[in-house]
PDB file of N, CA, C and O in Angstrom, chain B, residues numbered from 101:
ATOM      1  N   UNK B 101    -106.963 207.999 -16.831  1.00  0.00           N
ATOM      2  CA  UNK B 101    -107.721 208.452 -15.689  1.00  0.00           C
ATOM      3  C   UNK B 101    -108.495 207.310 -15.041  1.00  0.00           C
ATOM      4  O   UNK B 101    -108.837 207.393 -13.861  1.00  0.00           O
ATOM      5  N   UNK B 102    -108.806 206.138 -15.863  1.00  0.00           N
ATOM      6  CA  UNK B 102    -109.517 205.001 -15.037  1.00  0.00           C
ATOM      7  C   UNK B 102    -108.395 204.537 -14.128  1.00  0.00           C
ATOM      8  O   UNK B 102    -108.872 204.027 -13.114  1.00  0.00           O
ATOM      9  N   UNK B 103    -107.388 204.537 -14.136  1.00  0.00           N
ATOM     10  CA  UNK B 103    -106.994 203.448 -13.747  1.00  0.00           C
ATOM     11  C   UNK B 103    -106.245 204.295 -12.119  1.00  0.00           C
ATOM     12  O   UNK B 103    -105.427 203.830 -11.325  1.00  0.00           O
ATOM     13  N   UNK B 104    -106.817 205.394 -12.124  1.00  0.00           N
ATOM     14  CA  UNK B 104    -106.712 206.380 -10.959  1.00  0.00           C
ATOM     15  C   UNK B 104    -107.505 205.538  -9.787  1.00  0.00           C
ATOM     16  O   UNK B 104    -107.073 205.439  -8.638  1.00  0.00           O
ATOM     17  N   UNK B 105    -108.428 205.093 -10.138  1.00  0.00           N
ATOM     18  CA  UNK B 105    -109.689 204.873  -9.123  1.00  0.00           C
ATOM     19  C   UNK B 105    -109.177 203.275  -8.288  1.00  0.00           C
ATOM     20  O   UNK B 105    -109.153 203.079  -7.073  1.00  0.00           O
ATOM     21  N   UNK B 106    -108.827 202.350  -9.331  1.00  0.00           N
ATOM     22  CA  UNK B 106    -107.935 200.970  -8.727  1.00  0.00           C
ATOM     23  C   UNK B 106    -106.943 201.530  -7.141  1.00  0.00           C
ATOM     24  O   UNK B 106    -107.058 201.088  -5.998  1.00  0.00           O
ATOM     25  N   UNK B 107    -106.047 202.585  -7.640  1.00  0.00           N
ATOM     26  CA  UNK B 107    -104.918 202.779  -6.899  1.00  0.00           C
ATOM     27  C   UNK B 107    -105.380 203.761  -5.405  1.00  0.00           C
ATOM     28  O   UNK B 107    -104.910 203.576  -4.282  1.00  0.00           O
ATOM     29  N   UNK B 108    -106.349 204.744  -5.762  1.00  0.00           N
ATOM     30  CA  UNK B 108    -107.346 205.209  -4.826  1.00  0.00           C
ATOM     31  C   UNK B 108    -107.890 204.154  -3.650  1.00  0.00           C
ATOM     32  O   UNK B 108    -107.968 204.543  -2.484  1.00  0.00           O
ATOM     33  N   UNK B 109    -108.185 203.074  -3.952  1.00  0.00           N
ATOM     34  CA  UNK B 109    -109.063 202.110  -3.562  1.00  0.00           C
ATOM     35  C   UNK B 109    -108.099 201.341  -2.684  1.00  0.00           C
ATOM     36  O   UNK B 109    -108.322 201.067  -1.505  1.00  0.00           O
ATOM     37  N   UNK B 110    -106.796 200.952  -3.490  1.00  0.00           N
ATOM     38  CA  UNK B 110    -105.991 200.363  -2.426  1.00  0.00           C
ATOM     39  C   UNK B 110    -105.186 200.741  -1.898  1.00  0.00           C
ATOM     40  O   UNK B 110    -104.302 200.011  -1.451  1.00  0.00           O
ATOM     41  N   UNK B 111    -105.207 202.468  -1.713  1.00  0.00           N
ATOM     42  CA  UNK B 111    -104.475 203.535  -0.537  1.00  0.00           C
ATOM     43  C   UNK B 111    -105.727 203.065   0.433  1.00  0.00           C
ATOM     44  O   UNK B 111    -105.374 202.187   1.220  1.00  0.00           O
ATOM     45  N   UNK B 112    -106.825 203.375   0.527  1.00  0.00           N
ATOM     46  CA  UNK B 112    -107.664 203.221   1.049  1.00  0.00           C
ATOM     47  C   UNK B 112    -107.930 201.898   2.189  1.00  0.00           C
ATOM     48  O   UNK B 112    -108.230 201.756   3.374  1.00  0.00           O
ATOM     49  N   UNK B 113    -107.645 201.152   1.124  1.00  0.00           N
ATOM     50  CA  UNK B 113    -107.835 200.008   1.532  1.00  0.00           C
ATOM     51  C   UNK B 113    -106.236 199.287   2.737  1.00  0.00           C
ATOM     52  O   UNK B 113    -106.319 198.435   3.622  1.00  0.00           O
ATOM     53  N   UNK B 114    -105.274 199.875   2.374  1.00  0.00           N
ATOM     54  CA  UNK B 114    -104.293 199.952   2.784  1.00  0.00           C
ATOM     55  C   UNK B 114    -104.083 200.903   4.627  1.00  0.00           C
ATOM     56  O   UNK B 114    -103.705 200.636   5.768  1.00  0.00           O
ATOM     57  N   UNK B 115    -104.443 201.667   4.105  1.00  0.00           N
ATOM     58  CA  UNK B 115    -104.861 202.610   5.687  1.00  0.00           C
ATOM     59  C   UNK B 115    -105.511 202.010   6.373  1.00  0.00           C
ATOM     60  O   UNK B 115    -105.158 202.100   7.549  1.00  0.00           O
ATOM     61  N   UNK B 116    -106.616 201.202   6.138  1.00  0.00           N
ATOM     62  CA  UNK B 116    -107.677 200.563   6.957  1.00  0.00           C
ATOM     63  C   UNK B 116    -107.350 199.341   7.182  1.00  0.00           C
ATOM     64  O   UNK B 116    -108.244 198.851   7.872  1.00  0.00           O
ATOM     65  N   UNK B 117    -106.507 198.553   6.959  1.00  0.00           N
ATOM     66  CA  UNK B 117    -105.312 197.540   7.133  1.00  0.00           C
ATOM     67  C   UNK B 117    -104.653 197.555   7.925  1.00  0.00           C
ATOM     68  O   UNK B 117    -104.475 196.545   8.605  1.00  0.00           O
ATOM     69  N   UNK B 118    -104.033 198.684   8.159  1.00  0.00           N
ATOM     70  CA  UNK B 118    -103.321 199.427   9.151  1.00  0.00           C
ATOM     71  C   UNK B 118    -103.450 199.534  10.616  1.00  0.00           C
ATOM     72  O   UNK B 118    -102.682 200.142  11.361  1.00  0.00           O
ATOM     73  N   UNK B 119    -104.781 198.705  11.030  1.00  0.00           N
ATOM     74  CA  UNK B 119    -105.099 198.924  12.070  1.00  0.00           C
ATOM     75  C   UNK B 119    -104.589 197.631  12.433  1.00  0.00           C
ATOM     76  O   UNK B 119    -104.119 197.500  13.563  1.00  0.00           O
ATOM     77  N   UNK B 120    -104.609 196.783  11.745  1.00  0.00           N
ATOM     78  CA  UNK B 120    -103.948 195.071  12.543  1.00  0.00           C
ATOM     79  C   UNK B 120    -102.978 195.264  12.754  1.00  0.00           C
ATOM     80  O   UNK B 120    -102.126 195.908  12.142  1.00  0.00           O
ATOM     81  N   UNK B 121    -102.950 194.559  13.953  1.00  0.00           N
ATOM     82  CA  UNK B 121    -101.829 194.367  14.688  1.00  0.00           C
ATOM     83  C   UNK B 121    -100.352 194.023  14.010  1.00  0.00           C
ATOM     84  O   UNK B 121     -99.405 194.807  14.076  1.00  0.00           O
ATOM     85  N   UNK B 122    -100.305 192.876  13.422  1.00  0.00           N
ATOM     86  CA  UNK B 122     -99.371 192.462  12.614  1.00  0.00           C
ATOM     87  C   UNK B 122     -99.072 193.030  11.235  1.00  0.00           C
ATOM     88  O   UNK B 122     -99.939 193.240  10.387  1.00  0.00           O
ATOM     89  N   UNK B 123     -97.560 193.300  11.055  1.00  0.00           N
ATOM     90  CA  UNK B 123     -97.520 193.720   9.401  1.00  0.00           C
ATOM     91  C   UNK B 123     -97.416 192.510   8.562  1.00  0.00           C
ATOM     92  O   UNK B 123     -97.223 192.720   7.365  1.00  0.00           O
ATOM     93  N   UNK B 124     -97.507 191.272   8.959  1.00  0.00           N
ATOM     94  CA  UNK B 124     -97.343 190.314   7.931  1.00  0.00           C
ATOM     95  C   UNK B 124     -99.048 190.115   8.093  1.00  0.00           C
ATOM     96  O   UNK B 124     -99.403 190.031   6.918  1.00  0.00           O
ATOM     97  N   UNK B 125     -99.975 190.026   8.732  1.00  0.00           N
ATOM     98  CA  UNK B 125    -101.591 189.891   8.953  1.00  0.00           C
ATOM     99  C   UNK B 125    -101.695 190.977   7.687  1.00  0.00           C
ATOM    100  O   UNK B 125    -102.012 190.657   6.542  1.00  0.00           O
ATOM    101  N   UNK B 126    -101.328 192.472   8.176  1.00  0.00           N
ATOM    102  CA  UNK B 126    -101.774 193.442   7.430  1.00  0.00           C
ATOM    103  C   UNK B 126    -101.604 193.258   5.767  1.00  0.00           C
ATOM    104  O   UNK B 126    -102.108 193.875   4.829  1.00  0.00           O
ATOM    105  N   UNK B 127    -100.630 192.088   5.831  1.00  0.00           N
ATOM    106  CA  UNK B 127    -100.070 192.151   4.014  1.00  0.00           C
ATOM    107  C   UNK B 127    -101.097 191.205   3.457  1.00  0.00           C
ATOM    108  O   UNK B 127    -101.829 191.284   2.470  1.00  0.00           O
ATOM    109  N   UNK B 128    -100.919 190.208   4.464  1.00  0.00           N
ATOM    110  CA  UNK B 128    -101.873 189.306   3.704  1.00  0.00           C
ATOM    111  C   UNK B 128    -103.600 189.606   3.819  1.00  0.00           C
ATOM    112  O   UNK B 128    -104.171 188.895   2.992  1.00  0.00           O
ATOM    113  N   UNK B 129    -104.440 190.340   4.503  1.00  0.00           N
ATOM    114  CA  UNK B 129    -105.578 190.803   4.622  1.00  0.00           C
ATOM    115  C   UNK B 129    -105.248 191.838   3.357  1.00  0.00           C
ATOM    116  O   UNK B 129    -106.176 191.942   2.556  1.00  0.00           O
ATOM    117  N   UNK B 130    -104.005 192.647   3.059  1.00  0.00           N
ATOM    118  CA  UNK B 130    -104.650 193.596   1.478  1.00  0.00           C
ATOM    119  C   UNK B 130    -104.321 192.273   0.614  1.00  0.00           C
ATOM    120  O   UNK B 130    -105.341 192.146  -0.063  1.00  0.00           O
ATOM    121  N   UNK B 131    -103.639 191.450   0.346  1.00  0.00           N
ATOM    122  CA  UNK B 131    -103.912 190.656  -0.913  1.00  0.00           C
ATOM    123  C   UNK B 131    -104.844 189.940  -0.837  1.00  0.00           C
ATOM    124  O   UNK B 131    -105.103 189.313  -1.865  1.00  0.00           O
ATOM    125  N   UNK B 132    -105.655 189.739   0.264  1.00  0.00           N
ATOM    126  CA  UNK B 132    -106.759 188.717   0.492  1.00  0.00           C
ATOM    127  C   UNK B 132    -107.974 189.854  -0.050  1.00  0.00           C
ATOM    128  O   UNK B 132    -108.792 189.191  -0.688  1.00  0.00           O
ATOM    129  N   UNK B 133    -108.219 190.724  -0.036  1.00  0.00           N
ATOM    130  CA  UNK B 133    -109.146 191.492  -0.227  1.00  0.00           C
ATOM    131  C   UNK B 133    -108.934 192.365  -1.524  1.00  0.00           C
ATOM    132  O   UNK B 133    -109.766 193.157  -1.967  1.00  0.00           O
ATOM    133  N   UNK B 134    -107.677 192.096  -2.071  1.00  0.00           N
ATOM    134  CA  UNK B 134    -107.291 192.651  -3.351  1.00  0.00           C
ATOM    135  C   UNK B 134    -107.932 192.352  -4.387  1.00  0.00           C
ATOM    136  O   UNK B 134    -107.894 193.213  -5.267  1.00  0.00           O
ATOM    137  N   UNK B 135    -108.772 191.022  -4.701  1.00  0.00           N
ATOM    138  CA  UNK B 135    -109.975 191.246  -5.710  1.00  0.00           C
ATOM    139  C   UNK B 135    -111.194 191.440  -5.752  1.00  0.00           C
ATOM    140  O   UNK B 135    -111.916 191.180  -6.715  1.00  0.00           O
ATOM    141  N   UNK B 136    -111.659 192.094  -4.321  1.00  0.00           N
ATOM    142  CA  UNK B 136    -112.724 192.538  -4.076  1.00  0.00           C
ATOM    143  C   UNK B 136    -112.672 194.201  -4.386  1.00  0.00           C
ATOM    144  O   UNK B 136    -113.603 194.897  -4.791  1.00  0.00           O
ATOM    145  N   UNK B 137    -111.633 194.512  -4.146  1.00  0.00           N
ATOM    146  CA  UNK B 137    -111.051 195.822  -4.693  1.00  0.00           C
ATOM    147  C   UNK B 137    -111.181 195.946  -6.039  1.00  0.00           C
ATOM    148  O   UNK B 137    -111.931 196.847  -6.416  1.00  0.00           O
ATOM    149  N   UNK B 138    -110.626 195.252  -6.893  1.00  0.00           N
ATOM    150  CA  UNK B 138    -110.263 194.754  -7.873  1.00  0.00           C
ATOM    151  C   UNK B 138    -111.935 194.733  -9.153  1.00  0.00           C
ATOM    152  O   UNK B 138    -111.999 195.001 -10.352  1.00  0.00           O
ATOM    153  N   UNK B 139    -112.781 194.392  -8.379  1.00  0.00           N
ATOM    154  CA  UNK B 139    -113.637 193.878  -8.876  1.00  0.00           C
ATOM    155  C   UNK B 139    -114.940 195.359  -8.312  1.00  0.00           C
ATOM    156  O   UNK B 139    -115.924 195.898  -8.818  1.00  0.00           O
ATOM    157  N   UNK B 140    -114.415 195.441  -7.444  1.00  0.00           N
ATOM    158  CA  UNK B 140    -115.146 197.584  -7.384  1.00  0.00           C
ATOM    159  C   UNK B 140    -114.580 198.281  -8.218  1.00  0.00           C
ATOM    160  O   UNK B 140    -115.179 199.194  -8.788  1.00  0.00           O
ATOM    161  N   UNK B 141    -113.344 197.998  -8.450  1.00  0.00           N
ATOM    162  CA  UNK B 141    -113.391 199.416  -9.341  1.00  0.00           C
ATOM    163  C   UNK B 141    -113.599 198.928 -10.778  1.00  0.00           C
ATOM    164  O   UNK B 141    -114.007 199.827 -11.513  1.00  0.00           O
ATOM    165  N   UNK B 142    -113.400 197.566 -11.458  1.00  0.00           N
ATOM    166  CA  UNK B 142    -113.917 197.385 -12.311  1.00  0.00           C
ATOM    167  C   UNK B 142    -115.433 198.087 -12.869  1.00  0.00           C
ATOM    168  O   UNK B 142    -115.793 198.828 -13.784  1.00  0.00           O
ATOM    169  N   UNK B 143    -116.046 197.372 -11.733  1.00  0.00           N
ATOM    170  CA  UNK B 143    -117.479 197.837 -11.706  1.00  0.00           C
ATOM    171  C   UNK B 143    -118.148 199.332 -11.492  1.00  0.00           C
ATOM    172  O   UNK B 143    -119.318 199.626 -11.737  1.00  0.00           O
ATOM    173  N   UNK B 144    -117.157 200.175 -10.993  1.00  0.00           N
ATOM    174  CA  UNK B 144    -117.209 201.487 -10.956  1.00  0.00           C
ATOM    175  C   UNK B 144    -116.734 202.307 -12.391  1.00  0.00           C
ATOM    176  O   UNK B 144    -117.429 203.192 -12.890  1.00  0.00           O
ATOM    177  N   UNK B 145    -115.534 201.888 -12.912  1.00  0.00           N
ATOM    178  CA  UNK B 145    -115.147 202.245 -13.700  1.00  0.00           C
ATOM    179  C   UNK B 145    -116.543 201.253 -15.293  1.00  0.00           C
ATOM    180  O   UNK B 145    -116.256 201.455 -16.473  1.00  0.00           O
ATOM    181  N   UNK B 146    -117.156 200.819 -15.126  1.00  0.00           N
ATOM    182  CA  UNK B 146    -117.881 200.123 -16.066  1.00  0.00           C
ATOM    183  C   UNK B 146    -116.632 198.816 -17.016  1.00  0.00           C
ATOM    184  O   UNK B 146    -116.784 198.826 -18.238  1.00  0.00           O
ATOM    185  N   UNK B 147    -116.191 198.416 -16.797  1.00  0.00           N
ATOM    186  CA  UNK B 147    -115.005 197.801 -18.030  1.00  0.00           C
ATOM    187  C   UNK B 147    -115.656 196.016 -17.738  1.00  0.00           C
ATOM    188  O   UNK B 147    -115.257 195.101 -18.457  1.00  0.00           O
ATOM    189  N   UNK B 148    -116.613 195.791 -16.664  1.00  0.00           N
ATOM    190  CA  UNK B 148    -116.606 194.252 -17.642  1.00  0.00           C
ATOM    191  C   UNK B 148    -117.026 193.845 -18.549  1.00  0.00           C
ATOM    192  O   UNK B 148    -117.043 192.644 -18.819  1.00  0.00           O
ATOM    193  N   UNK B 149    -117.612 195.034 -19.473  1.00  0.00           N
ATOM    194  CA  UNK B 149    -117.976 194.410 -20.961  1.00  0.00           C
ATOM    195  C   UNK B 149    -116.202 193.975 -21.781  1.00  0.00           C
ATOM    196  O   UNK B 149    -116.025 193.353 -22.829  1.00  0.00           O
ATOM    197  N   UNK B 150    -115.528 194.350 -21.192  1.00  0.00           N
ATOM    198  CA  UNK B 150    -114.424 194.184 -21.961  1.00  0.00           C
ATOM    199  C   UNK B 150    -113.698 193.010 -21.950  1.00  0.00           C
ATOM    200  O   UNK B 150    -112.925 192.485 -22.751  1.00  0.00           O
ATOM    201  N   UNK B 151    -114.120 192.720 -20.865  1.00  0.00           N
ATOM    202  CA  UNK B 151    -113.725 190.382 -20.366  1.00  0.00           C
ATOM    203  C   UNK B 151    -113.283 190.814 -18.922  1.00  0.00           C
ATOM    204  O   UNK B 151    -113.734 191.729 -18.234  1.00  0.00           O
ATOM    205  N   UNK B 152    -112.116 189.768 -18.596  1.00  0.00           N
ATOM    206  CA  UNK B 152    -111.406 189.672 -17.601  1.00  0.00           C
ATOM    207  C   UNK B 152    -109.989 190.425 -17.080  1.00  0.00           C
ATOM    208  O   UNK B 152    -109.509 190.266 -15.958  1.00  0.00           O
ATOM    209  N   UNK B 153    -109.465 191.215 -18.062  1.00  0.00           N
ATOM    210  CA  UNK B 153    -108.335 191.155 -18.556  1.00  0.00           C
ATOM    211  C   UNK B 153    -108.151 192.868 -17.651  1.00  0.00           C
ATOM    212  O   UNK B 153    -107.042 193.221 -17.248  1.00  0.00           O
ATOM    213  N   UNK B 154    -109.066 193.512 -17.510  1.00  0.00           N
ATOM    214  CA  UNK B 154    -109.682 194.851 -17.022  1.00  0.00           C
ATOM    215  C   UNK B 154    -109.618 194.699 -15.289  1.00  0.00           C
ATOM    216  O   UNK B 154    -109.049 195.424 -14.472  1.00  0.00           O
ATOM    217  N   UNK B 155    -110.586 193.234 -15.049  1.00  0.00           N
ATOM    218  CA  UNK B 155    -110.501 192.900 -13.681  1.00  0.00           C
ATOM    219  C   UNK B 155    -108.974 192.653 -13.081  1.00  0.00           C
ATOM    220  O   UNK B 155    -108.631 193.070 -11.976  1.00  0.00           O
ATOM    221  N   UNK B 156    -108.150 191.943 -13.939  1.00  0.00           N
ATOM    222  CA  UNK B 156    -106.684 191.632 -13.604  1.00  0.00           C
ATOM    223  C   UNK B 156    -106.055 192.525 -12.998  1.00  0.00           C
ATOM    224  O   UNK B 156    -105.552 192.575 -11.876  1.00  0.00           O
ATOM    225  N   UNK B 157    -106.143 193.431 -14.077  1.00  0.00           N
ATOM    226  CA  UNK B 157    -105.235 194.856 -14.223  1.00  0.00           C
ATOM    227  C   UNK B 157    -105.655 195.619 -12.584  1.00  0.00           C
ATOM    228  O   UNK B 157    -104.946 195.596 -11.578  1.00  0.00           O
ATOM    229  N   UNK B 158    -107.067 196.280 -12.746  1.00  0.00           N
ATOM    230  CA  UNK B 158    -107.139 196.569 -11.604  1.00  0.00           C
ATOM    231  C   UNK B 158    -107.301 196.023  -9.885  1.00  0.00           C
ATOM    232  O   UNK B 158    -107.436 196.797  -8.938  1.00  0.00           O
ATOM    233  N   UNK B 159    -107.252 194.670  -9.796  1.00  0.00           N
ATOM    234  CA  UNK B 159    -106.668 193.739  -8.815  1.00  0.00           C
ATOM    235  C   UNK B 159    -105.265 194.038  -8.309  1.00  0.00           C
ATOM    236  O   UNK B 159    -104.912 194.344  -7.170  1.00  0.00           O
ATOM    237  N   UNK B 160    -104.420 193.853  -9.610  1.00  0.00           N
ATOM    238  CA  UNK B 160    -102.947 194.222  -9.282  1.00  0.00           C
ATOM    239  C   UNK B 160    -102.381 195.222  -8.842  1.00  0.00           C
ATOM    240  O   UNK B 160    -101.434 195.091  -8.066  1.00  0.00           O
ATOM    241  N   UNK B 161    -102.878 196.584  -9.278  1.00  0.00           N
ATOM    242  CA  UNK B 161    -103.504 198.159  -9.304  1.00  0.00           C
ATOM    243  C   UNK B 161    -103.220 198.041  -7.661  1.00  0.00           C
ATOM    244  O   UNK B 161    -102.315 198.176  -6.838  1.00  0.00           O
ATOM    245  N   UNK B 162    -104.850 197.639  -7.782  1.00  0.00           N
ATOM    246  CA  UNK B 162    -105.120 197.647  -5.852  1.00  0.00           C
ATOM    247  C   UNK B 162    -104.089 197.016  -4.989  1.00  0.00           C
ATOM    248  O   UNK B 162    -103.611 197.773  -4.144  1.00  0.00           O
ATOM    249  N   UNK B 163    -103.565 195.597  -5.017  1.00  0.00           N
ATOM    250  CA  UNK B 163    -102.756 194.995  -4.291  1.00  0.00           C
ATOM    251  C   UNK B 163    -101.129 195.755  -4.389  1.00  0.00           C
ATOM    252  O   UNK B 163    -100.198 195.553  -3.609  1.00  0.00           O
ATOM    253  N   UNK B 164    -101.137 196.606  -5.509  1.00  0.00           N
ATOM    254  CA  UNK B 164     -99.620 196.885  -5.632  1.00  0.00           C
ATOM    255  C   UNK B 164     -99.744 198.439  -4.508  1.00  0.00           C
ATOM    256  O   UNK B 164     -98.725 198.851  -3.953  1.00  0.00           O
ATOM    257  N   UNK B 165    -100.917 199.047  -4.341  1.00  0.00           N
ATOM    258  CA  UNK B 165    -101.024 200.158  -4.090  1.00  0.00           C
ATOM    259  C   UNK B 165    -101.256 200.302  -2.629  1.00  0.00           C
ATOM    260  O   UNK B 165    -100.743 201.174  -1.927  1.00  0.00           O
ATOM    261  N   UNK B 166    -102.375 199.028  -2.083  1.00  0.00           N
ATOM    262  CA  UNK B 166    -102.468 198.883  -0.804  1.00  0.00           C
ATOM    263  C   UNK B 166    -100.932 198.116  -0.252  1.00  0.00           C
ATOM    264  O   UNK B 166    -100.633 198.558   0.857  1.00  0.00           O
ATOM    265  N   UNK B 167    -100.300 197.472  -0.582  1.00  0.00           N
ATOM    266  CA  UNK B 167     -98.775 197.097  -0.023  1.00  0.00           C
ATOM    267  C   UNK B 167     -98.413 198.010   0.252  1.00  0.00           C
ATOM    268  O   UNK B 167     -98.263 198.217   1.456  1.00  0.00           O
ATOM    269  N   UNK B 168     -98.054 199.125  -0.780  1.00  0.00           N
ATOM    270  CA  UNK B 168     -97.137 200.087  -0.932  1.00  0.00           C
ATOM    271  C   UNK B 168     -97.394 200.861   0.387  1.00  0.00           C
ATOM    272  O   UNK B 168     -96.444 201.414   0.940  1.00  0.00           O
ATOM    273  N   UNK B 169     -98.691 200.925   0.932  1.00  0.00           N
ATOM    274  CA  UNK B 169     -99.296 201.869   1.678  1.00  0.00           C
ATOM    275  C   UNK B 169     -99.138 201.392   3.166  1.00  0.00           C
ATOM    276  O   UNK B 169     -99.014 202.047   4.200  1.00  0.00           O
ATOM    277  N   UNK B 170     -99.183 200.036   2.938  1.00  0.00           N
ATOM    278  CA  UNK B 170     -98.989 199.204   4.485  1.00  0.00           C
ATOM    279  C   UNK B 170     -97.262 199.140   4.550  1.00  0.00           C
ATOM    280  O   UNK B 170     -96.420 199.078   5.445  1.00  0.00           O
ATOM    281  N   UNK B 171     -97.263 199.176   3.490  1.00  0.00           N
ATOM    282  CA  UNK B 171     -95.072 198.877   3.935  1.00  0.00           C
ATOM    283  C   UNK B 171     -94.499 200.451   4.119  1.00  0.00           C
ATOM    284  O   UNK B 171     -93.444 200.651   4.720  1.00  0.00           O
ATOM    285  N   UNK B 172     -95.491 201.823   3.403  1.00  0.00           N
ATOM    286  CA  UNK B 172     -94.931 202.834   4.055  1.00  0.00           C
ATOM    287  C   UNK B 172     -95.272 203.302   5.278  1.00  0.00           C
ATOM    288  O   UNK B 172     -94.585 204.149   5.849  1.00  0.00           O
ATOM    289  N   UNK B 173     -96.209 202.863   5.719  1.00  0.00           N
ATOM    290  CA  UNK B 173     -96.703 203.194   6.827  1.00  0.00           C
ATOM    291  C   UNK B 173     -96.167 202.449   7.885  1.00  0.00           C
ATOM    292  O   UNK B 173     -96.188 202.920   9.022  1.00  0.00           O
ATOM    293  N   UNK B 174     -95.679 201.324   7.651  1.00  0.00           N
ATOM    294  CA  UNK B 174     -94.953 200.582   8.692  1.00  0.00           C
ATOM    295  C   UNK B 174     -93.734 201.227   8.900  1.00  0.00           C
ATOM    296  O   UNK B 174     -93.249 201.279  10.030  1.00  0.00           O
ATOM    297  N   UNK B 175     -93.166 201.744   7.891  1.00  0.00           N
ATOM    298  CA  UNK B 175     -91.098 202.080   7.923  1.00  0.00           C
ATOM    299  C   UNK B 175     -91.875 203.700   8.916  1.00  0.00           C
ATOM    300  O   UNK B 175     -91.489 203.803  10.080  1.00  0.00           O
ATOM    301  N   UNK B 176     -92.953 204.885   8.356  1.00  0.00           N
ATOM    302  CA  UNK B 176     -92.877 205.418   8.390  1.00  0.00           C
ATOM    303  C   UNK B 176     -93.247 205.894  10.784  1.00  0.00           C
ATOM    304  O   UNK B 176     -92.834 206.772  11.541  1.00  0.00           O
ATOM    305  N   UNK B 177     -94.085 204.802  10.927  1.00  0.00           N
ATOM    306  CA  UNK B 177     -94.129 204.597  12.205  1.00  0.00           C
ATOM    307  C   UNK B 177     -92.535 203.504  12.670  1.00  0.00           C
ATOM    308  O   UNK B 177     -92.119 203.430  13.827  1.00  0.00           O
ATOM    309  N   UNK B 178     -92.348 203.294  12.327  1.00  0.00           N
ATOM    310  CA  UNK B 178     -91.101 202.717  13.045  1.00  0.00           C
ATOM    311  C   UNK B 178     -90.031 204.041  12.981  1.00  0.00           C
ATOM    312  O   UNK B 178     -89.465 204.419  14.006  1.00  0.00           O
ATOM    313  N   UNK B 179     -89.849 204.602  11.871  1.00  0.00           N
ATOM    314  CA  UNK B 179     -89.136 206.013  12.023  1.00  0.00           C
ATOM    315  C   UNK B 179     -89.448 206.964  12.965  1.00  0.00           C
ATOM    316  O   UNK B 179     -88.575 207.578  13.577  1.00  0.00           O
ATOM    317  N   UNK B 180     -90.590 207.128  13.124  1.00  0.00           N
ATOM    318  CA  UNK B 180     -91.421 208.037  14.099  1.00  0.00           C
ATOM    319  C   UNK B 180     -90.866 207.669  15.881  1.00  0.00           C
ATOM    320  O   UNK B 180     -90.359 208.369  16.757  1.00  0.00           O
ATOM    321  N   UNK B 181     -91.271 206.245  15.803  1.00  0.00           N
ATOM    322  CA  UNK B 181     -91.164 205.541  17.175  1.00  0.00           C
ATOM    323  C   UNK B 181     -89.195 205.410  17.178  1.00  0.00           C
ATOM    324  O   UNK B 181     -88.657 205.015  18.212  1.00  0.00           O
ATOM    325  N   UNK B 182     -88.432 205.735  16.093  1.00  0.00           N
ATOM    326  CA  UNK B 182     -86.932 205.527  16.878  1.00  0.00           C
ATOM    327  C   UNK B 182     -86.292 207.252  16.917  1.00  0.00           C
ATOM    328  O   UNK B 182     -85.229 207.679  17.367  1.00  0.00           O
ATOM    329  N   UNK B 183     -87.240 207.842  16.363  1.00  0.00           N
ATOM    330  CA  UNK B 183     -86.899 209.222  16.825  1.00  0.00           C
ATOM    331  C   UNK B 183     -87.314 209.887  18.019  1.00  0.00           C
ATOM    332  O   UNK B 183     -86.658 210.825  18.471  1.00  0.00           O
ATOM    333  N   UNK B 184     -88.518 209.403  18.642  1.00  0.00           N
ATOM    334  CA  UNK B 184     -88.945 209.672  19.535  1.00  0.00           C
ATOM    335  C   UNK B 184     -88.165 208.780  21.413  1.00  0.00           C
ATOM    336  O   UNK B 184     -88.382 209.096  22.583  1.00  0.00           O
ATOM    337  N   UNK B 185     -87.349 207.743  20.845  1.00  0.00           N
ATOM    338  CA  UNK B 185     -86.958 206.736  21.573  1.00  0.00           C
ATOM    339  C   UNK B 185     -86.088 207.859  22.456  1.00  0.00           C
ATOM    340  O   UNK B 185     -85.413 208.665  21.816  1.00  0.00           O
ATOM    341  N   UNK B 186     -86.094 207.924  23.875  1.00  0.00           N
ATOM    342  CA  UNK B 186     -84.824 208.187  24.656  1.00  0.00           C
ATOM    343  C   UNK B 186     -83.422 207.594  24.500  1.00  0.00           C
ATOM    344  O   UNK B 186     -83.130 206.430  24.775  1.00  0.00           O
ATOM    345  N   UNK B 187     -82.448 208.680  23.950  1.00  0.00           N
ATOM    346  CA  UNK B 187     -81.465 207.912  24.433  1.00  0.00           C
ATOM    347  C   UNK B 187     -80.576 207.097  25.176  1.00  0.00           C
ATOM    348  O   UNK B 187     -80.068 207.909  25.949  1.00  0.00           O
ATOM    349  N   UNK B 188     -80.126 206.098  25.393  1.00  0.00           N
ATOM    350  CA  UNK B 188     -79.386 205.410  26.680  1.00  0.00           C
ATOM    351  C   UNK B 188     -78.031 205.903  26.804  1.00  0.00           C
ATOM    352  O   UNK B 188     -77.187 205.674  25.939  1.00  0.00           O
ATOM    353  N   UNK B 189     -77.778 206.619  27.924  1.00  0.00           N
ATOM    354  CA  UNK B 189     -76.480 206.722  28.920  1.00  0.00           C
ATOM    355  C   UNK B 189     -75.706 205.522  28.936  1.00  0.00           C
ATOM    356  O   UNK B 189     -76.103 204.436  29.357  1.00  0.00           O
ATOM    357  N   UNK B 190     -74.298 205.836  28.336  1.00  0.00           N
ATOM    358  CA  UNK B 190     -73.404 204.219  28.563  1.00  0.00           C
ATOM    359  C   UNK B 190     -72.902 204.477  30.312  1.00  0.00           C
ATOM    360  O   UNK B 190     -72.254 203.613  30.902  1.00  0.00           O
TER     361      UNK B 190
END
């Protein structure tokens, strides 16, 4: 159940990404911000008495979760925008 709160964080964090313009900006702003994530939910979840090894885990957590969220959201608006496209008359 801790490790719910990492992946929470970088849906989150992933949606709000979402607003840049670029999907290669958007990838690199969630891995750029992926151990600040990383290092909230540590701290939410209480685990840095345990070392570093806690912070890792949920870094990766976040960055694997906010991608996931910016690369579905990209296919899922590009699907949107070629269904909606008019067809062309040959």
């Amino acid at each position: 159940m801790q490790e719910l709160l990492p992946v929470l964080i970088g849906l989150v964090m992933g949606g709000l990404c979402c607003r840049i313009g670029s999907v290669r900006l958007r990838g690199v702003a969630v891995l750029l911000l992926s151990p600040l994530g990383g290092a909230l939910a540590t701290t939410l979840n209480q685990e840095w008495a345990a070392g570093v090894v806690p912070f890792l885990a949920d870094t990766a957590f976040v960055a694997t979760a906010g991608l996931g969220t910016v690369i579905g959201l990209a296919v899922l608006g590009h699907l949107r925008q070629k269904a909606t496209a008019r067809p062309v008359n040959p």
